[in-house]
C-alpha positions in Angstrom: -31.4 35.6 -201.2 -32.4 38.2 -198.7 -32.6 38.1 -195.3 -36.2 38.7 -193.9 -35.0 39.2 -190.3 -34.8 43.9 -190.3 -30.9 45.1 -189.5 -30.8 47.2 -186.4 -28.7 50.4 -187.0 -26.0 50.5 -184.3 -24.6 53.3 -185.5 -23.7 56.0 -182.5 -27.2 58.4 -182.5 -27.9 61.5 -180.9 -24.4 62.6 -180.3 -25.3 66.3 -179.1 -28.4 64.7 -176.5 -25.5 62.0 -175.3 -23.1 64.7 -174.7 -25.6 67.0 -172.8 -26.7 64.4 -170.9 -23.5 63.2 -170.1 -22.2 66.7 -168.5 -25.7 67.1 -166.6 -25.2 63.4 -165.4 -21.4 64.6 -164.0 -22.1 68.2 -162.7 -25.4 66.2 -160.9 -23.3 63.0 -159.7 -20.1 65.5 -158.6 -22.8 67.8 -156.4 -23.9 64.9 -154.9 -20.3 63.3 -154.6 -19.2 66.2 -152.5 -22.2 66.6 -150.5 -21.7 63.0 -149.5 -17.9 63.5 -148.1 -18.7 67.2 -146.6 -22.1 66.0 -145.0 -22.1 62.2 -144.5 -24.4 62.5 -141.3 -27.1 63.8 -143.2 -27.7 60.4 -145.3 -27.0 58.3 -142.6 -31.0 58.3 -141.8 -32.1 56.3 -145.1 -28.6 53.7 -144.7 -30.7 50.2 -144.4 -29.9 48.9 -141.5 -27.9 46.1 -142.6 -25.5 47.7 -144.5 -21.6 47.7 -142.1 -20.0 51.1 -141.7 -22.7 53.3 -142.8 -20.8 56.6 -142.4 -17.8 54.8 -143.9 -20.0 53.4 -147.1 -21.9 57.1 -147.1 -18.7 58.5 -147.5 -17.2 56.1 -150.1 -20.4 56.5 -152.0 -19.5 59.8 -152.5 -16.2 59.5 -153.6 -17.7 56.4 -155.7 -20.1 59.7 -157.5 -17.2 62.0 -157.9 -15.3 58.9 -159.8 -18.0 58.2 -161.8 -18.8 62.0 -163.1 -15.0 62.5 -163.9 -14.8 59.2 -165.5 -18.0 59.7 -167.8 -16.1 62.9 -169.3 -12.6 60.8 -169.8 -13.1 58.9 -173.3 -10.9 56.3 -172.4 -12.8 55.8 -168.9 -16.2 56.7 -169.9 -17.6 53.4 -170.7 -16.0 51.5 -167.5 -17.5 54.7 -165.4 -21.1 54.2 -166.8 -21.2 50.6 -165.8 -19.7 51.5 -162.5 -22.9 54.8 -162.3 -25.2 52.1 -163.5 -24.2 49.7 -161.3 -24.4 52.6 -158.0 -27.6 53.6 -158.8 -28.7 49.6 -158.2 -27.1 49.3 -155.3 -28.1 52.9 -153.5 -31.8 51.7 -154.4 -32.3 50.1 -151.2 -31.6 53.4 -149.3 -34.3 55.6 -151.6 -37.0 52.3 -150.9 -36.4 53.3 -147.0 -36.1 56.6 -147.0 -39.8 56.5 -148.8 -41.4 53.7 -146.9 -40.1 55.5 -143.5 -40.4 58.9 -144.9 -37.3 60.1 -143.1 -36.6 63.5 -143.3 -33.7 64.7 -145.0 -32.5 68.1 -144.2 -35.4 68.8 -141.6 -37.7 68.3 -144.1 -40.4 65.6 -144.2 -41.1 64.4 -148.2 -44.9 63.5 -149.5 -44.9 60.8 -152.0 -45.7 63.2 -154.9 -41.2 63.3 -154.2 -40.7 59.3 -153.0 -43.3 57.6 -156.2 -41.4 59.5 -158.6 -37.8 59.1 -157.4 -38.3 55.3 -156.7 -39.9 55.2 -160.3 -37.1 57.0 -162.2 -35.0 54.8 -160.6 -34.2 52.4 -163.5 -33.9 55.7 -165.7 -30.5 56.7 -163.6 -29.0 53.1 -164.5 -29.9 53.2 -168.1 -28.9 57.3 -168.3 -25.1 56.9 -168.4 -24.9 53.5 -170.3 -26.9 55.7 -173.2 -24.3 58.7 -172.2 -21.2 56.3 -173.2 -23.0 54.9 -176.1 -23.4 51.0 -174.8 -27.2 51.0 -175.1 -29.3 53.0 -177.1 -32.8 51.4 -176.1 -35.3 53.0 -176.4 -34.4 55.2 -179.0 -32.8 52.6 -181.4 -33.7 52.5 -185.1 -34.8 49.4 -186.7 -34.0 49.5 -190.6 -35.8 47.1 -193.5 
């Protein structure tokens, strides 16, 4: 008897787009690491309010981003440093939702919302980029076999 129900192939796809991705997700996350330890002050606008320490959490969020960038291009490390990228880019959500509600400027310079609608949207894109770069999801790209 066959089973009606289609197999999903979980086979390991696009291994050249995963690898790509992966090193632009590190060369971005370790630019942003290090600005974060050699510029702290300059993010300190869009920390929420409630959040203790904020120089102290700016500064750990970098070293959090240089972790993560290194760790994506360890094998051994790469899926524990997705989840831990995934994971950052839920919890530094709340400093993107002020810095576009407030429109602080960053750098001296004042964003529109053609940069904050975008940024908030794509969002969810930077938690699912490096679980699809160390191969723990493939959504949406996963093929469904019958």
């Amino acid at each position: 008897m066959t089973n009606s129900q289609p197999s999903i192939d979980t086979s390991p796809q696009w291994p050249r787009a995963r690898t790509i991705m992966m090193w632009a997700m590190s060369i971005a996350y370790l630019g942003a690491g290090v600005f974060h330890i050699v510029s702290p002050d300059s993010f300190l606008p869009i920390v929420p309010d409630w959040v203790p320490l904020p120089r102290e959490v700016v500064v750990a969020t970098g070293a959090c981003e240089i972790a993560g960038a290194i760790g994506l291009l360890v094998p051994w490390t790469r899926k524990y440093a997705a989840l831990a990228l995934a994971l950052y880019a839920v919890c530094v959500f709340p400093a993107n939702i002020k810095h576009a509600i407030y429109d602080i400027p960053l750098g001296g310079h004042s964003q529109t919302w053609w940069y904050h609608a975008p940024r908030l949207a794509l969002q969810p894109v930077l938690a699912w980029w490096p679980l699809f770069c160390a191969n723990i999801v493939d959504w949406p790209f996963r093929r469904t076999r019958y």
